[in-house]
CHARMM-style PDB file with segment names, atoms N, HN, CA, C and O in Angstrom:
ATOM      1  N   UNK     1      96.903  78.431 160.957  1.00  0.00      PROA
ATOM      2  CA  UNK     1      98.133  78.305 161.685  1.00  0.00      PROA
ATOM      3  C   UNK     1      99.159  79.204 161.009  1.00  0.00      PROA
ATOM      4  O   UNK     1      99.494  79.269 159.826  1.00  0.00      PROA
ATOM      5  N   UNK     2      99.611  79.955 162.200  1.00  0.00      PROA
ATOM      6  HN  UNK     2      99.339  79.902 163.161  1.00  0.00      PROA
ATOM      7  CA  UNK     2     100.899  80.472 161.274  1.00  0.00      PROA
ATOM      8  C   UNK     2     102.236  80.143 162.030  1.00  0.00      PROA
ATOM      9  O   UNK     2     102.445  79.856 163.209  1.00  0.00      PROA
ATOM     10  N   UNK     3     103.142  80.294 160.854  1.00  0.00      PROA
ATOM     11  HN  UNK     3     102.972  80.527 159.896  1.00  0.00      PROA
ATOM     12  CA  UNK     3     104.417  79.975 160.971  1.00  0.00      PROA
ATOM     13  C   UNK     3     105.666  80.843 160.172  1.00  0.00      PROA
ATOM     14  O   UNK     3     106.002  80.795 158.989  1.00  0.00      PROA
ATOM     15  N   UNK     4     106.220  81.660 161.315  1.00  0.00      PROA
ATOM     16  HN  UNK     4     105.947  81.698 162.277  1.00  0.00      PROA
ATOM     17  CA  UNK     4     106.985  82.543 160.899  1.00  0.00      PROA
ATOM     18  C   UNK     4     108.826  81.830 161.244  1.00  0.00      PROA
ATOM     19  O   UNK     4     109.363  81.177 162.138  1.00  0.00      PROA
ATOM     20  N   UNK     5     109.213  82.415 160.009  1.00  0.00      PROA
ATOM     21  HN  UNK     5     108.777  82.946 159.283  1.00  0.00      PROA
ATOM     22  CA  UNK     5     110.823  81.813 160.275  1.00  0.00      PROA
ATOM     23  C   UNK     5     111.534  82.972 159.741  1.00  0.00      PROA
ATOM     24  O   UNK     5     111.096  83.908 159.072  1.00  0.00      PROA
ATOM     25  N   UNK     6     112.957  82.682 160.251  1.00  0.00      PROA
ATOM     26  HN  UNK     6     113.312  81.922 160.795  1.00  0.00      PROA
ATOM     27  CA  UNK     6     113.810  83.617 159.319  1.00  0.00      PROA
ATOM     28  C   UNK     6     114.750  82.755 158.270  1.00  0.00      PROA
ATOM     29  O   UNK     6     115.181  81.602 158.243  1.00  0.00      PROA
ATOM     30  N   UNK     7     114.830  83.777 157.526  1.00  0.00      PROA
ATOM     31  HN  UNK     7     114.480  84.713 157.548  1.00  0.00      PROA
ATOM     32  CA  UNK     7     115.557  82.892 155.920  1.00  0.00      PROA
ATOM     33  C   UNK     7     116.850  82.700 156.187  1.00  0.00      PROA
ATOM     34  O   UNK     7     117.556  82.403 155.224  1.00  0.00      PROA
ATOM     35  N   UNK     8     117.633  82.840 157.834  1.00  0.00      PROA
ATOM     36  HN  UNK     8     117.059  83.081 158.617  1.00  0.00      PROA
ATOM     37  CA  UNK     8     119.012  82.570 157.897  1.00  0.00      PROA
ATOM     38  C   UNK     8     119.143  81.610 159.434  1.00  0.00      PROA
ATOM     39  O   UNK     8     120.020  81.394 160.270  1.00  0.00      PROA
ATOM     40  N   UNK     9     117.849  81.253 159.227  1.00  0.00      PROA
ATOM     41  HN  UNK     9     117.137  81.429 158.547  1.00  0.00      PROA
ATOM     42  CA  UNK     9     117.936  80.321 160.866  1.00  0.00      PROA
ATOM     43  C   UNK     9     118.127  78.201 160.326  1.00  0.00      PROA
ATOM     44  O   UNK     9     118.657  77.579 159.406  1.00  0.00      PROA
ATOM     45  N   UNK    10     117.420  77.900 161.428  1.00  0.00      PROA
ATOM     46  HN  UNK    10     116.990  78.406 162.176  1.00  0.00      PROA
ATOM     47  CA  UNK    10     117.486  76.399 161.343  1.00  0.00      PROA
ATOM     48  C   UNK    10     116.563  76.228 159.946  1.00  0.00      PROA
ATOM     49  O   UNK    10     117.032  75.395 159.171  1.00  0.00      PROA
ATOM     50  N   UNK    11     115.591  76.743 159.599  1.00  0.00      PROA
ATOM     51  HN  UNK    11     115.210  77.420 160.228  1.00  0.00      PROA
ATOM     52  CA  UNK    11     114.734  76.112 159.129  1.00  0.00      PROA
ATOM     53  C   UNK    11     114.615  76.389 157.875  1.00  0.00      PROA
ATOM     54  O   UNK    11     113.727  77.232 157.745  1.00  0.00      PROA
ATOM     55  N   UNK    12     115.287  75.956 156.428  1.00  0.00      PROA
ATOM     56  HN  UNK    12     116.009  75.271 156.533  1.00  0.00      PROA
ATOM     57  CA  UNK    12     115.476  76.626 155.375  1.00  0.00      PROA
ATOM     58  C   UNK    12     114.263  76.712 154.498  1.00  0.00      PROA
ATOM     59  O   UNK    12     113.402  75.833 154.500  1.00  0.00      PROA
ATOM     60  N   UNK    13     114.213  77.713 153.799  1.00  0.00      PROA
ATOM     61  HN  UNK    13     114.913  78.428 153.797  1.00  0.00      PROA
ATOM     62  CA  UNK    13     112.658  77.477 152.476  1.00  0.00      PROA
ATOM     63  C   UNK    13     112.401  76.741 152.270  1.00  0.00      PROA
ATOM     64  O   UNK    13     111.201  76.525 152.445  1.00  0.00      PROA
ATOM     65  N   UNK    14     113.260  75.633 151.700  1.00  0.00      PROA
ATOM     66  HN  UNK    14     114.235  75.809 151.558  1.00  0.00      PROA
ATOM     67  CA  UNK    14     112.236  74.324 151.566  1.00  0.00      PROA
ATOM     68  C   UNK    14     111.904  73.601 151.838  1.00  0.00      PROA
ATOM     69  O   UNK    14     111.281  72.704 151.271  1.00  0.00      PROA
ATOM     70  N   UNK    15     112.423  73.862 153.460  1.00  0.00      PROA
ATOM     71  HN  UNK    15     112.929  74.591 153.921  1.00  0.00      PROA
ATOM     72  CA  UNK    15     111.314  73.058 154.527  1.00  0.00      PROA
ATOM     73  C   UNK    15     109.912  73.910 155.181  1.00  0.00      PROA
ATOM     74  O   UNK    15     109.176  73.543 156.097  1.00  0.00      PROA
ATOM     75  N   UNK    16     109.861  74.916 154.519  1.00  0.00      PROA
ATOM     76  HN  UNK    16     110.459  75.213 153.775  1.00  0.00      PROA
ATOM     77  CA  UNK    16     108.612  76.033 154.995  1.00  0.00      PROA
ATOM     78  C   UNK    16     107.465  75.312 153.564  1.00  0.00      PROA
ATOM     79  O   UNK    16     106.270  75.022 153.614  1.00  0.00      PROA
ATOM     80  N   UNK    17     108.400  75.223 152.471  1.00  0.00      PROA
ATOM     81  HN  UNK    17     109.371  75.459 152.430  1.00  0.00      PROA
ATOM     82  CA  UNK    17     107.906  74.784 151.463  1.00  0.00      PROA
ATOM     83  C   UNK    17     106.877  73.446 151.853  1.00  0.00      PROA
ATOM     84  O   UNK    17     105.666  73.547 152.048  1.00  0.00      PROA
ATOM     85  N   UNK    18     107.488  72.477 151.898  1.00  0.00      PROA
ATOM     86  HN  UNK    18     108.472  72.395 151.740  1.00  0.00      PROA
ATOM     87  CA  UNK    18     107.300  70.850 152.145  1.00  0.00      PROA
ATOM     88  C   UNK    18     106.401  71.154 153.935  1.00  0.00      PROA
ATOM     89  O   UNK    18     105.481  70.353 154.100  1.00  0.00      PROA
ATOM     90  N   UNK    19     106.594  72.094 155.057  1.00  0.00      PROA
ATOM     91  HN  UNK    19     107.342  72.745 154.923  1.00  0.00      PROA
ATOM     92  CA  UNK    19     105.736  72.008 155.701  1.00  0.00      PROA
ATOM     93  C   UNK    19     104.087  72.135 155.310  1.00  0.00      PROA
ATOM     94  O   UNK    19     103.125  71.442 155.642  1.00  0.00      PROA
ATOM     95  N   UNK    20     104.228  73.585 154.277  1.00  0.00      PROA
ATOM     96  HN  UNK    20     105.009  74.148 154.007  1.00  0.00      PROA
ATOM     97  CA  UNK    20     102.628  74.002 153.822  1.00  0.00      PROA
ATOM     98  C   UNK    20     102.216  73.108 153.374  1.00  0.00      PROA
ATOM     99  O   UNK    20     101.080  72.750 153.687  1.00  0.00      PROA
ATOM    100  N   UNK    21     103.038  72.339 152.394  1.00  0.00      PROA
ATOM    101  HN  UNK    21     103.960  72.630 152.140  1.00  0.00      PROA
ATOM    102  CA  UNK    21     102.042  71.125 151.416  1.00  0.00      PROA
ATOM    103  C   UNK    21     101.568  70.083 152.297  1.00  0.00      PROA
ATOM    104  O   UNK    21     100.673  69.314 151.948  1.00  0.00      PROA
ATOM    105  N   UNK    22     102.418  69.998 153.995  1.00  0.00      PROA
ATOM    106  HN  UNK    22     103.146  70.623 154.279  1.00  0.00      PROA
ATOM    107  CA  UNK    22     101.855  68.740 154.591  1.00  0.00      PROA
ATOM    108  C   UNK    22     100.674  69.377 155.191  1.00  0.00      PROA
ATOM    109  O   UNK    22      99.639  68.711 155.211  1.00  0.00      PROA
ATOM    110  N   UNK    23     100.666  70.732 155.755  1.00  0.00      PROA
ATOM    111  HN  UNK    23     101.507  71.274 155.739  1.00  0.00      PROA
ATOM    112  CA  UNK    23      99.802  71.418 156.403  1.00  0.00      PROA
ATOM    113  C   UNK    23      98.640  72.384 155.065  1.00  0.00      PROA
ATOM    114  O   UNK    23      99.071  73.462 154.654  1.00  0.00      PROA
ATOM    115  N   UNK    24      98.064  72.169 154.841  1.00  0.00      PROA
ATOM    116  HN  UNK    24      97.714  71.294 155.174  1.00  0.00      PROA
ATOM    117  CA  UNK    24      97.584  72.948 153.849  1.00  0.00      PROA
ATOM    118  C   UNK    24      97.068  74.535 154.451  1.00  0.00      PROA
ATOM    119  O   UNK    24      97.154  75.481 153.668  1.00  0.00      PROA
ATOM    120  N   UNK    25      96.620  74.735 155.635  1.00  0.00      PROA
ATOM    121  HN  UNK    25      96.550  73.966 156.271  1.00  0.00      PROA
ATOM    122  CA  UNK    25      96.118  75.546 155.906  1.00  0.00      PROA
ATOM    123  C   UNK    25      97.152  76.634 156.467  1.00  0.00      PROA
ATOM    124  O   UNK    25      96.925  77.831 156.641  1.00  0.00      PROA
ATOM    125  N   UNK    26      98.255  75.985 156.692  1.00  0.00      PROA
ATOM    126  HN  UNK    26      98.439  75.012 156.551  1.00  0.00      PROA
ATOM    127  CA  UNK    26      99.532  76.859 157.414  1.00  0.00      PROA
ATOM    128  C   UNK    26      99.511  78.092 156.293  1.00  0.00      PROA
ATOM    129  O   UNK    26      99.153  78.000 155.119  1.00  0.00      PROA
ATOM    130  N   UNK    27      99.969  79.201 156.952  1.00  0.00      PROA
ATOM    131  HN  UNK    27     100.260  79.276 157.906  1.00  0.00      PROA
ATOM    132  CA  UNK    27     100.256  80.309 156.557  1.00  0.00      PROA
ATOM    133  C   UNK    27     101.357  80.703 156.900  1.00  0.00      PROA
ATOM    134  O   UNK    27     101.349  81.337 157.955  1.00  0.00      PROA
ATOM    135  N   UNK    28     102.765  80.515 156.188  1.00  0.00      PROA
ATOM    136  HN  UNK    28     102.771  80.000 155.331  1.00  0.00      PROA
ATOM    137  CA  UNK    28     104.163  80.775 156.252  1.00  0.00      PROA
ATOM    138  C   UNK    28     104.663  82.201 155.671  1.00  0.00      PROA
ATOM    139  O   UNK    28     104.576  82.625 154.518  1.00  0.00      PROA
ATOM    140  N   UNK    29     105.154  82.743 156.698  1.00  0.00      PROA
ATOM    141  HN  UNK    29     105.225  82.399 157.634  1.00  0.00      PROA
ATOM    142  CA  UNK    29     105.809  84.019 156.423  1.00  0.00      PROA
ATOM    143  C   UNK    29     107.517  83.869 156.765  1.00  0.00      PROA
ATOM    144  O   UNK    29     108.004  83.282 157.731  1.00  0.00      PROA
ATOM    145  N   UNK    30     108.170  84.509 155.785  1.00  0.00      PROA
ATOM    146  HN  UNK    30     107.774  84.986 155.000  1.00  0.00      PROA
ATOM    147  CA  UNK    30     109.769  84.096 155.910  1.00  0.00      PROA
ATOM    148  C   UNK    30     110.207  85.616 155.761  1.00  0.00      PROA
ATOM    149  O   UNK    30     110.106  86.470 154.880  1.00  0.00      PROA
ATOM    150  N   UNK    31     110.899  85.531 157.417  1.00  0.00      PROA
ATOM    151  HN  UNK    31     110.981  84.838 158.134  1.00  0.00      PROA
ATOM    152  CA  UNK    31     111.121  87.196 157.268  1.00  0.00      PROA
ATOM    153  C   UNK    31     112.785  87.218 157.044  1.00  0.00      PROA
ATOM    154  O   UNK    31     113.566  86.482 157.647  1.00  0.00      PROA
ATOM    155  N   UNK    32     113.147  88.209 156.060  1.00  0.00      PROA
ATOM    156  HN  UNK    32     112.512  88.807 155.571  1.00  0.00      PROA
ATOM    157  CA  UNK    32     114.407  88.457 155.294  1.00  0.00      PROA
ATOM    158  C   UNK    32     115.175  88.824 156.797  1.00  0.00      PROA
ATOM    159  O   UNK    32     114.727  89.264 157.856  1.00  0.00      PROA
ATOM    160  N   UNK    33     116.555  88.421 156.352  1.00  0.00      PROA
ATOM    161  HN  UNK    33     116.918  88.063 155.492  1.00  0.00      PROA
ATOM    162  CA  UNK    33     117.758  88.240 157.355  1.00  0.00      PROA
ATOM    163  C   UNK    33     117.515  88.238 158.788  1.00  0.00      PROA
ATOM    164  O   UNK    33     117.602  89.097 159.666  1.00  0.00      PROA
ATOM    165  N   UNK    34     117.244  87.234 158.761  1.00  0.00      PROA
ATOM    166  HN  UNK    34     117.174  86.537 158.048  1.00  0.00      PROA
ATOM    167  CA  UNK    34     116.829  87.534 160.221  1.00  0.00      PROA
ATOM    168  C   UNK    34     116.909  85.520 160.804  1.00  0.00      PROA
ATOM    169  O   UNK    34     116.660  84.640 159.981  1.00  0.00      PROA
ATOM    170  N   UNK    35     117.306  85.170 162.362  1.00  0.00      PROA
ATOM    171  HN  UNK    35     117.508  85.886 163.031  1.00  0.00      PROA
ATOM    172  CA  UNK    35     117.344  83.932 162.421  1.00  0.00      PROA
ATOM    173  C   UNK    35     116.421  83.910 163.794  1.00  0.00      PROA
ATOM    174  O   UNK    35     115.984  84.740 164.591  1.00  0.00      PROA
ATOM    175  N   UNK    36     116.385  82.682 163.631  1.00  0.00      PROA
ATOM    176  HN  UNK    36     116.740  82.008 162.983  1.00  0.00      PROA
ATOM    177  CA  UNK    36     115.235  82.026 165.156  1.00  0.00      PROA
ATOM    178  C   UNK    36     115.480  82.995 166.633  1.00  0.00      PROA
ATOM    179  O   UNK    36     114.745  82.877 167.613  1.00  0.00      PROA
ATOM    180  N   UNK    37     116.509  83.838 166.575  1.00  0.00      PROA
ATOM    181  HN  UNK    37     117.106  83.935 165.779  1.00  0.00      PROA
ATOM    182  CA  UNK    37     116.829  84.339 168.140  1.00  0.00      PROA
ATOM    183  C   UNK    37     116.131  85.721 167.791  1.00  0.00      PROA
ATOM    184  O   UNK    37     115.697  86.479 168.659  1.00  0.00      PROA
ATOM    185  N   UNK    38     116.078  85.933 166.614  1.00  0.00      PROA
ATOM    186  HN  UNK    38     116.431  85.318 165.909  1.00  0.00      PROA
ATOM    187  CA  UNK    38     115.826  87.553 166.491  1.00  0.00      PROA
ATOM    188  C   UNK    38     114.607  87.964 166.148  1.00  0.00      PROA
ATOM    189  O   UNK    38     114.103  89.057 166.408  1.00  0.00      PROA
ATOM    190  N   UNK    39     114.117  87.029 165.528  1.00  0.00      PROA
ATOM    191  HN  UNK    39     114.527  86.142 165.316  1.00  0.00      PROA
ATOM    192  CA  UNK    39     111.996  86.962 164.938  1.00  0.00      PROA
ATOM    193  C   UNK    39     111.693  87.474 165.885  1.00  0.00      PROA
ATOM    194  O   UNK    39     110.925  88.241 165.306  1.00  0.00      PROA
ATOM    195  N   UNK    40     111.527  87.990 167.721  1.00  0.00      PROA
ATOM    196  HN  UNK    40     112.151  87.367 168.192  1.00  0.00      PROA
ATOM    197  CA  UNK    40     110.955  88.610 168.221  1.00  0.00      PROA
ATOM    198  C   UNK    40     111.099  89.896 167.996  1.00  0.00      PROA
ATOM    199  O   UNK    40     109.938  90.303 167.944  1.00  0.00      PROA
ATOM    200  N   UNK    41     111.910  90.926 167.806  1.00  0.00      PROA
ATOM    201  HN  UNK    41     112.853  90.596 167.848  1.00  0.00      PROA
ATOM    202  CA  UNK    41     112.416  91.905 167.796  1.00  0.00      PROA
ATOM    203  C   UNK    41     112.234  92.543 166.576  1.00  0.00      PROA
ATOM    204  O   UNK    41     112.823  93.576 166.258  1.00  0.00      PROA
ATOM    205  N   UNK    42     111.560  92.046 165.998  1.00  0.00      PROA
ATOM    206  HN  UNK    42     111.081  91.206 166.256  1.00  0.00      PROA
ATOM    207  CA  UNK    42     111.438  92.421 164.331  1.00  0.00      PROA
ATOM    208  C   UNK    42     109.867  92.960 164.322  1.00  0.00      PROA
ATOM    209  O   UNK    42     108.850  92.271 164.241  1.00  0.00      PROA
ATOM    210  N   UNK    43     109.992  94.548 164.443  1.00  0.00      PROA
ATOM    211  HN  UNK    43     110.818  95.108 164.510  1.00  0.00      PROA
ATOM    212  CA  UNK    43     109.133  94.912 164.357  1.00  0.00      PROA
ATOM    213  C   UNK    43     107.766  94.870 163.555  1.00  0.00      PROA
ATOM    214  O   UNK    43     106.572  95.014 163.821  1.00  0.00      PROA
ATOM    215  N   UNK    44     108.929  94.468 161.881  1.00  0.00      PROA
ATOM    216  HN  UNK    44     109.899  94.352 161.665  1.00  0.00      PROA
ATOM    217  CA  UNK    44     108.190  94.297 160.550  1.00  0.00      PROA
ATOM    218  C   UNK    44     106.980  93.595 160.878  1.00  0.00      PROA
ATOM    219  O   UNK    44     105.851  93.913 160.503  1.00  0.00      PROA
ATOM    220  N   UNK    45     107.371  92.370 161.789  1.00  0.00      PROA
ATOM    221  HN  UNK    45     108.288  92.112 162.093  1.00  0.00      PROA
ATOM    222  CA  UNK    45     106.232  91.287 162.101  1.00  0.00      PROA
ATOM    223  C   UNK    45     104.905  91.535 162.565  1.00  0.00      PROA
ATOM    224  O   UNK    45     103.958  90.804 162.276  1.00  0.00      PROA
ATOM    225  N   UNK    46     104.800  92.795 163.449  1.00  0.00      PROA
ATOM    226  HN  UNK    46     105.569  93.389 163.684  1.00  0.00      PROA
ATOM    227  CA  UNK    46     103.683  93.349 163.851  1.00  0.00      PROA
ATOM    228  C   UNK    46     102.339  93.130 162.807  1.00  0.00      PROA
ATOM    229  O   UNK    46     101.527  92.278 163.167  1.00  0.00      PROA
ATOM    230  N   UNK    47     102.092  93.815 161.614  1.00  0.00      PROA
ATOM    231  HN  UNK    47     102.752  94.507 161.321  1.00  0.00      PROA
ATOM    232  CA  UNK    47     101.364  94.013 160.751  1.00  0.00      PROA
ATOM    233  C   UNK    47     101.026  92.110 160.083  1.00  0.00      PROA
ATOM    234  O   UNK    47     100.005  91.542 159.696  1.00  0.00      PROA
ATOM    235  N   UNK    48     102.051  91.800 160.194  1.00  0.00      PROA
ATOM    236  HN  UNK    48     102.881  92.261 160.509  1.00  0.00      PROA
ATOM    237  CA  UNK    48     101.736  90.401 160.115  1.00  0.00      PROA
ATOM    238  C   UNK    48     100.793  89.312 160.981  1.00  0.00      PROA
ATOM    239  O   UNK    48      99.842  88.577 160.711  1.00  0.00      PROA
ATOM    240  N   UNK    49     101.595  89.623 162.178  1.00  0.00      PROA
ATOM    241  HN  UNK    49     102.367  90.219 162.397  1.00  0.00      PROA
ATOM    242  CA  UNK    49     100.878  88.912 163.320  1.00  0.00      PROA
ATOM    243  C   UNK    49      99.034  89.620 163.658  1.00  0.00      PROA
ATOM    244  O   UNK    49      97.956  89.109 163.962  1.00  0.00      PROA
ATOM    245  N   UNK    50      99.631  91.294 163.330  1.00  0.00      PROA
ATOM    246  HN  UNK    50     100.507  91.709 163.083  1.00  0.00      PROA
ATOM    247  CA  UNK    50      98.066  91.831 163.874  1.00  0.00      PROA
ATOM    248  C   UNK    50      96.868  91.128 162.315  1.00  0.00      PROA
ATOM    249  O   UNK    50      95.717  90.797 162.598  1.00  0.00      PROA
ATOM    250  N   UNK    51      97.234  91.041 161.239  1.00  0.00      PROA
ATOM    251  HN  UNK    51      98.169  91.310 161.009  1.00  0.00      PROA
ATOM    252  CA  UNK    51      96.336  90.427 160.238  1.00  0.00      PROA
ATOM    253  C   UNK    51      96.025  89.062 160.491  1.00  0.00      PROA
ATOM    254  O   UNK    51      94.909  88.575 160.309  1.00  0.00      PROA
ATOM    255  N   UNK    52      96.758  88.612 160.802  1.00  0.00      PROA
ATOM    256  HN  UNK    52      97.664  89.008 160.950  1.00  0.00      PROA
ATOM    257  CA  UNK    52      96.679  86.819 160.909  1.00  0.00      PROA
ATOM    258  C   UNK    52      95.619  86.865 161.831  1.00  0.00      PROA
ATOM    259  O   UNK    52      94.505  86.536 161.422  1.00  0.00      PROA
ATOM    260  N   UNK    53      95.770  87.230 163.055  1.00  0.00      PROA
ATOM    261  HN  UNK    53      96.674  87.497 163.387  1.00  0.00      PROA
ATOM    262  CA  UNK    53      94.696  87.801 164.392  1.00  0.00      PROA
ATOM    263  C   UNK    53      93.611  88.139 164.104  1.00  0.00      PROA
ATOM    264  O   UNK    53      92.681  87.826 164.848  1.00  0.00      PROA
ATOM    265  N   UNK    54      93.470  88.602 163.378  1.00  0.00      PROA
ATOM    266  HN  UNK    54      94.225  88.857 162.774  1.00  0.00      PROA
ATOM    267  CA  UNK    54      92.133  89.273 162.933  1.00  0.00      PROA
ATOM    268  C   UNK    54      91.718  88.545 162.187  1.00  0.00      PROA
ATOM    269  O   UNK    54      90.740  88.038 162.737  1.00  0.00      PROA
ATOM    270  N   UNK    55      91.911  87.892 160.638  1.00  0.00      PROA
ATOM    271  HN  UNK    55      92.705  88.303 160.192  1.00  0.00      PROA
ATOM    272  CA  UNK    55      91.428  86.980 160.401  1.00  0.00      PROA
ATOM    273  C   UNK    55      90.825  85.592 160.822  1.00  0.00      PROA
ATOM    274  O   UNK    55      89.760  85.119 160.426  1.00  0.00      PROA
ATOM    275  N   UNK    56      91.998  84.859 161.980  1.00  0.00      PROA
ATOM    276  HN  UNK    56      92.864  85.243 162.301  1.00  0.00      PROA
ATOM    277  CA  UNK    56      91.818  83.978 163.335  1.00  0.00      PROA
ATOM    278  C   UNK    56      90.289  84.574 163.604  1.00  0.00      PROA
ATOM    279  O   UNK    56      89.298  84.129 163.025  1.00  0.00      PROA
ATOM    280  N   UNK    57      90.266  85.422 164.369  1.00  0.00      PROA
ATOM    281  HN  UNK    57      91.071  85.783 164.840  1.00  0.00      PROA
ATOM    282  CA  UNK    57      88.659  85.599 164.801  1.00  0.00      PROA
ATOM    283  C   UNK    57      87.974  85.755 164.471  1.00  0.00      PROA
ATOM    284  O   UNK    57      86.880  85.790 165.034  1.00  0.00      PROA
ATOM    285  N   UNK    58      88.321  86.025 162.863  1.00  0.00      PROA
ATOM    286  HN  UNK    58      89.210  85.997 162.406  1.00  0.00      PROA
ATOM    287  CA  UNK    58      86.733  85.908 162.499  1.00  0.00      PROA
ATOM    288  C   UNK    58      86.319  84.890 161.726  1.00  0.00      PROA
ATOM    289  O   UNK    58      85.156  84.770 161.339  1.00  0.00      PROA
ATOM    290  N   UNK    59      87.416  83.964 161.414  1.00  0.00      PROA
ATOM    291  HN  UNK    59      88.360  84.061 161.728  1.00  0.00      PROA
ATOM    292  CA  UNK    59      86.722  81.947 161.349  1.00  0.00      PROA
ATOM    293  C   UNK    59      86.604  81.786 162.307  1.00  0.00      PROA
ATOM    294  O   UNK    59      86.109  80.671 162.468  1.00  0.00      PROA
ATOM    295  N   UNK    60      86.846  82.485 163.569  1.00  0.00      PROA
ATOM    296  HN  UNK    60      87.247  83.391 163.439  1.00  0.00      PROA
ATOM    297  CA  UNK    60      86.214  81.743 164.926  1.00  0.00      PROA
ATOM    298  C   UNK    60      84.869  81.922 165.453  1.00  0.00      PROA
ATOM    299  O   UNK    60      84.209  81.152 166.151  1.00  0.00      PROA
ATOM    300  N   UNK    61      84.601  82.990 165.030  1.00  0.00      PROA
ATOM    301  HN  UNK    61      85.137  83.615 164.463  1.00  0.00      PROA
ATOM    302  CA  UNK    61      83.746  83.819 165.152  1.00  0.00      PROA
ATOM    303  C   UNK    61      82.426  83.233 163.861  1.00  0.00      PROA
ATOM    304  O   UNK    61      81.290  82.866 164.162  1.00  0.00      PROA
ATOM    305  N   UNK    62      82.796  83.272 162.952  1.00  0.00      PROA
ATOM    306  HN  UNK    62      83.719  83.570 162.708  1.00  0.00      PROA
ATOM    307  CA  UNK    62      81.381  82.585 161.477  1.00  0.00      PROA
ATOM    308  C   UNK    62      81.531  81.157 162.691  1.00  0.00      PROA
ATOM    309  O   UNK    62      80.691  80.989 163.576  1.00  0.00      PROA
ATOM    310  N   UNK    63      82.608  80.344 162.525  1.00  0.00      PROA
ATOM    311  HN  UNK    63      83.290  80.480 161.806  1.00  0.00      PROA
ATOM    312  CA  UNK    63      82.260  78.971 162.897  1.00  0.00      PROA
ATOM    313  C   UNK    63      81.712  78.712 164.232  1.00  0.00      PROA
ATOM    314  O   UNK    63      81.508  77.519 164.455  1.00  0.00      PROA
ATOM    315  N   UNK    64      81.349  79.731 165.411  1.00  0.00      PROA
ATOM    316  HN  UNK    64      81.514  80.700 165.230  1.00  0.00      PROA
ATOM    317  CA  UNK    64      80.833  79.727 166.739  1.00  0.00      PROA
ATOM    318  C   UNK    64      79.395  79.670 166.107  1.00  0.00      PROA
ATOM    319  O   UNK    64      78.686  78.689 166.327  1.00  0.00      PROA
ATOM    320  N   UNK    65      78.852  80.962 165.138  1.00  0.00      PROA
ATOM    321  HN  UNK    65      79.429  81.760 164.959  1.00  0.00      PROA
ATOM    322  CA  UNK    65      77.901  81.226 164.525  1.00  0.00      PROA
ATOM    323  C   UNK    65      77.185  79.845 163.737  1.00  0.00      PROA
ATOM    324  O   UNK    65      76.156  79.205 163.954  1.00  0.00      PROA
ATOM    325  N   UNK    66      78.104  79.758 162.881  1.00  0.00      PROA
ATOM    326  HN  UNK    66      78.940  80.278 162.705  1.00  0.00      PROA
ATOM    327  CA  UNK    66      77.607  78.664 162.057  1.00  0.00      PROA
ATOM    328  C   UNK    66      76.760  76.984 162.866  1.00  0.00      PROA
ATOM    329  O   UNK    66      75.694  76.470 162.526  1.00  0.00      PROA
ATOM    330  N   UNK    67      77.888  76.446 164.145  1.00  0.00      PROA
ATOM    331  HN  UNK    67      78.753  76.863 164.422  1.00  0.00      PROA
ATOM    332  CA  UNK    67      77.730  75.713 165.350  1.00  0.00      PROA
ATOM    333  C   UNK    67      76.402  76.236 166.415  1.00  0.00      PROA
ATOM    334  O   UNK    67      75.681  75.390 166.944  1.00  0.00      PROA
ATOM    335  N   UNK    68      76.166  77.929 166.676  1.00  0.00      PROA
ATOM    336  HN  UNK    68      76.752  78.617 166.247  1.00  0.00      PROA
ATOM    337  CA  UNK    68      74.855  77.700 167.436  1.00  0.00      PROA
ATOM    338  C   UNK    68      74.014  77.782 166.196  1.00  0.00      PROA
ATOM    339  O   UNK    68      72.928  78.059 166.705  1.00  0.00      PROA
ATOM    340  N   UNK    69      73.879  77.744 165.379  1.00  0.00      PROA
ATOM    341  HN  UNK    69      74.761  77.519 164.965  1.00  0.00      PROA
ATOM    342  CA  UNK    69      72.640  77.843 164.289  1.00  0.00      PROA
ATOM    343  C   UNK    69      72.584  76.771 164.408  1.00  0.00      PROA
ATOM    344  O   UNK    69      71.415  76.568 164.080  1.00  0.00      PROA
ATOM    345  N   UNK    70      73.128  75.529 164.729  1.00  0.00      PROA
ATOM    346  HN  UNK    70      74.077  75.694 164.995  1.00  0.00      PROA
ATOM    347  CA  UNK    70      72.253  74.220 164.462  1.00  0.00      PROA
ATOM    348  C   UNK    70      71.147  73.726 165.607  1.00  0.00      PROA
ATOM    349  OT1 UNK    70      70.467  72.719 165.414  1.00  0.00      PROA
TER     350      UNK     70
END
């Protein structure tokens, strides 16, 4: 799971903090100056979102694998 915020919106660090520890698997990215209206427009995010994606499919991908092997 990922979860992207900006470090000047609703949602401050150490609630990105206290989310991961409830979520262990979350993957939190906190993009510098930037708030909840503007995270789309932030190009930076690209390289972020395209890695996360790619990784996504390919635990989807072993665990499809792993599921018809039985």
């Amino acid at each position: 799971m990922l979860l992207v915020v900006g470090d000047t919106g609703f949602v401050r660090v150490g609630h990105v903090a206290e989310i991961r520890r409830l979520i262990p698997l979350l993957r939190p990215t906190v993009v510098p100056v930037t708030v909840h209206m503007t995270l789309m427009r932030r190009m930076s995010l690209l390289p972020v979102l395209g890695e996360f994606l790619i990784e996504a499919a390919g635990r989807t991908a072993a665990a499809r694998g792993a599921h018809e092997a039985r």
